[in-house]
N, C-alpha and C positions, 0 to 999 in steps of 0.2 A: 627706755624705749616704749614702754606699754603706755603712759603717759603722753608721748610725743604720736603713737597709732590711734589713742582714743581722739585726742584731739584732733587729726586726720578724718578719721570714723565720722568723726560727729560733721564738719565738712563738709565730708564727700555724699554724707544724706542728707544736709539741707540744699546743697545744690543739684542733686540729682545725680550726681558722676556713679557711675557700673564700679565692683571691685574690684578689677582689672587694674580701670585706669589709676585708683588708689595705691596697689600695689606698685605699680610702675612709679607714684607720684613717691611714695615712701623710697623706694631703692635708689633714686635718684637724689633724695634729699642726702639715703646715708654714703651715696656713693661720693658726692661733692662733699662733706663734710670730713671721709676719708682721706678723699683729694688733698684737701687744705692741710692735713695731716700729715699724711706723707711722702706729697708733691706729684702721685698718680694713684690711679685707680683699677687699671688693668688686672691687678689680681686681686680686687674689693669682691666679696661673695658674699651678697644678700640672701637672707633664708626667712621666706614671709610664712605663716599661716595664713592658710584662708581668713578664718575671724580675726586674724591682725591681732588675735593675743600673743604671740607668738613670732619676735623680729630677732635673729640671731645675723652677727658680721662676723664674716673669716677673713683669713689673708691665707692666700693660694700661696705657699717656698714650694721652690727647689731644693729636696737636700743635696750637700754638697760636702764637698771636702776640704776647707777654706773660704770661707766667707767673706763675698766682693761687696753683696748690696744688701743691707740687713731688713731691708725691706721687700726684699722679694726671694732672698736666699736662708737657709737656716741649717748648720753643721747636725750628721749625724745623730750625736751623740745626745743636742739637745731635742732632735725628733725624736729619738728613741723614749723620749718623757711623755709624749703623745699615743706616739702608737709605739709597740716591742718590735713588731714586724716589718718596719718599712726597712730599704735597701737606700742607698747612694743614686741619687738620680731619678726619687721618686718624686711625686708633690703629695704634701698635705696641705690640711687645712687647719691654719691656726686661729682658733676663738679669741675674739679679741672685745674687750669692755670697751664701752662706748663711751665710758668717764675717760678714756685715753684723748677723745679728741676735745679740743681749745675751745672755749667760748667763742673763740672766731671761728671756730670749722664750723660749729653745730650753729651759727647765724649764716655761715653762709648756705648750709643743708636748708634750712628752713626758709630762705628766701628760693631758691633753687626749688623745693615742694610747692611755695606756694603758686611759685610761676609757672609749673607744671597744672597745680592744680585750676588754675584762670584759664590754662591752653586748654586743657580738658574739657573743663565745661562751659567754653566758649564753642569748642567744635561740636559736641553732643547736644548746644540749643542750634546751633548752626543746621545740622545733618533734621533733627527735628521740625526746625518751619522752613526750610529750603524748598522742601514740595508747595507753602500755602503763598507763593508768590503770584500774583496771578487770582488769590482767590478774595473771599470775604471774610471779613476778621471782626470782631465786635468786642469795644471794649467801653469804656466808660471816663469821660473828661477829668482830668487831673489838674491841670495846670496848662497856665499862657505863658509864652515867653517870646519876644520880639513877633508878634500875630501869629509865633508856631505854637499848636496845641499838642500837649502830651499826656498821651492814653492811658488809663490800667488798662493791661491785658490779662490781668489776673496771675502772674509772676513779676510782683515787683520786686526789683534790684535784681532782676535776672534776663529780661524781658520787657522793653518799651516800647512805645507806638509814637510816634513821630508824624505828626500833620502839619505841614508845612502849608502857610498863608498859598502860594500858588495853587495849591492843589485843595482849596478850600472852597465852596458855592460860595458867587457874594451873596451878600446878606443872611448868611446862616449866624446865629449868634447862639454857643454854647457854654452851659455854667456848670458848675462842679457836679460832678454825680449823674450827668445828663448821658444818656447811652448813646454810643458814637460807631456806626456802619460804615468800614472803608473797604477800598480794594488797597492789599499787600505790593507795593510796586519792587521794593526794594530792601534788602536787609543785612548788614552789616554788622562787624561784631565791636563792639562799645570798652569805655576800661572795665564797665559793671557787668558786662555780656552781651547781648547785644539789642539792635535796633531796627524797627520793620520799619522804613514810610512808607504812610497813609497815604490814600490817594481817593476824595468824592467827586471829582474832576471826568475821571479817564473814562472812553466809552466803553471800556472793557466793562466798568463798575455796573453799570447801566445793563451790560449783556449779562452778569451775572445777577443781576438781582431779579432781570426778566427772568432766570435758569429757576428761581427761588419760588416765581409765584406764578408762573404757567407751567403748567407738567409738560404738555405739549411740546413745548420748548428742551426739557429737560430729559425728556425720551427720543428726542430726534424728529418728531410727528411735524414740530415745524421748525424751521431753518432761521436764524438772522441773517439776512444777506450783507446787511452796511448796517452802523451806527453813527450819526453826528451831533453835535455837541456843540454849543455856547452856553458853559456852566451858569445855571443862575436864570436863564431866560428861555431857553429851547434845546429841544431833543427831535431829532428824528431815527425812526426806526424802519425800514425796510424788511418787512417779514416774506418767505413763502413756505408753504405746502408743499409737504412729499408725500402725501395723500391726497386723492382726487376730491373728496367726499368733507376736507377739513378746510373748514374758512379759517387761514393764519390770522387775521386782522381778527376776528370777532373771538377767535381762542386767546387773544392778546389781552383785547378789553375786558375780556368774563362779563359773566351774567351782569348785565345792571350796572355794566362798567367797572364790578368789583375789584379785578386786578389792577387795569390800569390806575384804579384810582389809591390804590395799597402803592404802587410802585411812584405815583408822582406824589405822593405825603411825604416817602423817601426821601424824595431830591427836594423838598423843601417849596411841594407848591409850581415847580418850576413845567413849564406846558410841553408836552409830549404827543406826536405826531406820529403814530402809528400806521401805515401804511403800505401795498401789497407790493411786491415787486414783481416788472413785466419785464420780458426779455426787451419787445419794442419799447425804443427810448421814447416815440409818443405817447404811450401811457402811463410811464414809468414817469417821464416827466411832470405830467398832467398831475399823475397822484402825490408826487415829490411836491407842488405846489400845497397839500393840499393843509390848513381847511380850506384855501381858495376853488372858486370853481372857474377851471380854463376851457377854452371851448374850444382853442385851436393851437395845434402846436404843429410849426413848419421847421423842417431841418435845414437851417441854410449851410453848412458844409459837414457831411458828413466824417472825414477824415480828421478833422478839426475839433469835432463832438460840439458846434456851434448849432443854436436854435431857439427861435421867436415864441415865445408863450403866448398868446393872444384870451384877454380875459374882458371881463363885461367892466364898465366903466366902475360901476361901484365897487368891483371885487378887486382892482387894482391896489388900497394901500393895503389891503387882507393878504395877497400874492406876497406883498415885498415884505410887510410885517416891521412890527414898530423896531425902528434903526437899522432896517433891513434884515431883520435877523433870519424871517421864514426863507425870500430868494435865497441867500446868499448859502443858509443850510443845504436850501435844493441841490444847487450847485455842485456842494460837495456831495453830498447824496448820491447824484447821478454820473458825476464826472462829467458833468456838461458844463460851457459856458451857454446860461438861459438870460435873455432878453426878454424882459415882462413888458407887454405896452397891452393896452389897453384897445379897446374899440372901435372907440374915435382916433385915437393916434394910425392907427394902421388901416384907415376905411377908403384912404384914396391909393395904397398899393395893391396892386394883381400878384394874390399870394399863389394862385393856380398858376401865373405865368413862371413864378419863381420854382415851385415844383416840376414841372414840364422840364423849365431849361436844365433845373438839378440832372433830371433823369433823363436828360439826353447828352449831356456832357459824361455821365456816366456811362449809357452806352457807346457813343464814341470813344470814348479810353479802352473799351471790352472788346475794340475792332481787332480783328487778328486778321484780317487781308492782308494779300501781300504789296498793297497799293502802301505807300509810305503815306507816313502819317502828318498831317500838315496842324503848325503850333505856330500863336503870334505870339503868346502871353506868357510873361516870367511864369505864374504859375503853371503852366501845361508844360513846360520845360521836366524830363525826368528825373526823378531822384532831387525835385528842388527842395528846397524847406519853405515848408508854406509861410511858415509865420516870419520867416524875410520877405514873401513874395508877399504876402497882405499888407505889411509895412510899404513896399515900394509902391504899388497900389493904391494906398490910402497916402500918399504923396506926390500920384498923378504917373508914376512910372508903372505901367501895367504891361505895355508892349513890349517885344522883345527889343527893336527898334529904339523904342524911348529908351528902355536901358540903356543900351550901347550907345547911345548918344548923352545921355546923363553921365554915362564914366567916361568918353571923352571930353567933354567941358568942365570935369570934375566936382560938378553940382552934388552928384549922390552923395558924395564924401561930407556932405554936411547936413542929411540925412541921421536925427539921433535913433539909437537901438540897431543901427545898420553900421558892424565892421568892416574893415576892409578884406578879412576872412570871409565873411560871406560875399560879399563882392566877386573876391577871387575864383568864389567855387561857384558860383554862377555862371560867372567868364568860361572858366575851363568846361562846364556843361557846354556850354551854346558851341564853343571851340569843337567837344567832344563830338554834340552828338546833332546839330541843325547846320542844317545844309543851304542858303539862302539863293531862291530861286529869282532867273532874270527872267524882270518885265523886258516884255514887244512892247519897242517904240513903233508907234504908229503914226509917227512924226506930229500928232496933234499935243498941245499945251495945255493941261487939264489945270484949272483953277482951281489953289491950295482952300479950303473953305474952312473956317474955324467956328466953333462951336462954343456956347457958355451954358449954364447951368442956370436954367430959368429963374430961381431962387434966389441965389447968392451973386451970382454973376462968374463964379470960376471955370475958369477955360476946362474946360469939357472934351474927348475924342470919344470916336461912334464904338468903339468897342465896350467904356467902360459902361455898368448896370448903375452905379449908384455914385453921386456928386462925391469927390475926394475930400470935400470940405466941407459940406453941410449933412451929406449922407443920404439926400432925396434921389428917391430911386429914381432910374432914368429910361426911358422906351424913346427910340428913332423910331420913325415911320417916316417909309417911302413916298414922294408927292406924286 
């Protein structure tokens, strides 16, 4: 037995397992090995030392008066060779050698230990990095295998780093011995123990490494509002202050650019857009653009989070950024869909006319007279979904009228991104909640007058703002 505990011993402290769980992994070995011996274990009594010099096995009898099962009963006469004192009906414990059990019991004890012993110290690396999920871990390039790279972590064959090709910056290229900074995403227990993936990708990685090299950041002084990410080519960062007195962006950058320029070596080079966050989406947006400079940002629907960036002609490919990558960042940034055009493109639309009509359409929806409230357009219809009513819209159905005349001729139905569910719930709004008032005939014949879109030539009505097919904005004036 002392034999079978050192080699245990020795084990349980190169993998790190507590005495405990050795003890438990020991009694378990001699308990299945008893099993195998004498077909149960129920009255098996393991007797450990602390230092494991020390492993004695008993068998729990019954004394008895006749003997039914010689494995768990034992007559009088032969207890009285143990103890002088015991009675009929007592239990002892009988010492029992461990050369009793079969080469098969004592293999299947020791598979039975070791598999306790894997449980062990699988769950105690487990319970161990379960808190570092989420954080930064640094270890050092070991090996490739199918573009997945795997890390020391400094416990090998107990402990691996997993960097998997997707969660890798393109064009990063690392060779043996090269020092490797990830975020912990995930961790799982292995046949060897277990396995963390790696992750240079995530913007969490990004918010911890800014935690690493602004203090500011790391005592709370300033906030990350948003982070976004095209690994390999761009980062935006949204900072503010919870100090009046602390500039977030310029605490980001440090002196002489020192930090930011420590955090983009990190990411491999890759360009970083650090920037303040404003409650209004005009400046929010404006600085989401930035390194461009905007000079005018109009919200064409508010509930929509829809809006025109307007920049100087030269600053247009700077706004959108090489394959789009700066807009399309913004975008996520902000939770806006942003419309970048340029100077000349938007120099013959009336951007003040489009704000006025915003903010009076607004006010009229804020009416609360008791005057009923009068609606032509799918969109002014309540409770509609805009983004069906912008589809019908930008298909020439705007009016309420034109709808209902579109689902009677069955045209809408071949309208694509528009189901017959939204259809339906449209119908039952106007059903619900519009009332359709009658014209006085004044017995005169008013000529039906039709309308086309100076541009393009598509048929045109006086209500819509911008051609349903080419997009040029539209103004009626009265002759």
């Amino acid at each position: 037995m002392s034999e079978i505990a050192d080699a245990i011993r020795a084990l349980s402290e190169s993998k790190g397992i507590g005495i405990d769980s050795v003890k438990q992994t020991v009694e378990s070995m001699i308990k299945a090995a008893y099993k195998q011996r004498y077909g149960h274990d129920d009255n098996c009594i393991v007797k450990i030392s602390d230092d494991l010099a020390d492993i004695s096995v008993y068998s729990r009898k019954t004394i008895v008066d006749g003997v039914y099962d010689p494995s768990q009963e034992i007559e009088l006469e032969e207890a009285r060779e143990y103890s002088a004192d015991c009675a009929e009906g007592d239990e002892i414990d009988i010492k029992i050698d461990p050369q009793e059990f079969s080469r098969k019991a004592i293999s299947t004890g020791k598979m039975i230990a070791h598999q306790k012993l894997n449980e062990s110290f699988k769950d105690t690396l487990l319970s161990e990095y379960k808190g570092k999920v989420g954080q930064i871990i640094i270890g050092y390039y070991q090996r490739e295998s199918k573009g997945a790279i795997y890390v020391d972590l400094g416990k090998p064959g107990r402990v691996e780093g997993y960097l998997p090709e997707k969660f890798q910056n393109p064009g990063e290229i690392f060779e043996k011995s090269d020092r490797i900074k990830a975020l912990v995403k995930d961790i799982k227990p292995i046949q060897s123990g277990i396995q963390l993936t790696l992750s240079r990708t995530d913007p969490k990685f990004v918010e911890k490494i800014m935690e690493l090299e602004v203090p500011e950041i790391a005592d709370n002084t300033v906030s990350i509002y948003k982070i976004v990410r095209e690994p390999g080519y761009r980062t935006k960062i949204a900072v503010y202050s919870n100090k009046s007195d602390v500039d977030p962006v310029g605490a980001c950058v440090g002196l002489k650019g020192v930090r930011i320029q420590n955090i983009i070596k990190e990411l491999n080079s890759e360009k970083i857009d650090v920037l303040k966050y404003e409650e209004d989406p005009h400046e929010f947006i404006k600085n989401a653009l930035s390194p461009a400079e905007v000079k005018q940002v109009v919200i064409r629907d508010a509930n929509a989070k829809m809006a025109l960036a307007i920049v100087p002609n030269s600053q247009l490919s700077v706004a959108i950024g090489k394959f789009g990558h700066n807009s399309r960042l913004a975008n996520k940034l902000c939770d806006w869909t942003i419309d970048v055009k340029s100077e000349d493109a938007v120099q013959d639309m009336d951007l003040s006319e489009t704000n006025v009509r915003r903010a009076a359409e607004q006010l009229f929806s804020e009416n609360t007279s008791d005057e009923p409230e009068y609606v032509t357009t799918v969109a002014q219809l309540p409770d509609v979904d805009q983004e069906v009513a912008r589809k019908l819209a930008s298909n020439g159905i705007e009016d309420i009228e034109d709808f209902l005349a579109a689902v009677e001729n069955e045209s809408i139905y071949a309208i694509q991104g528009i189901s017959r569910e939204n259809i339906e719930a449209i119908n039952d709004i106007i059903n619900d909640s519009v009332e359709f008032a009658e014209e006085e005939d004044d017995g005169t014949v008013e000529e039906e007058v039709e309308y086309f879109c100076p541009e393009c030539g598509e048929k045109i009505t006086l209500n819509m703002t911008h051609c349903p097919k080419c997009g040029t904005e539209l103004v009626f004036e009265e002759e």
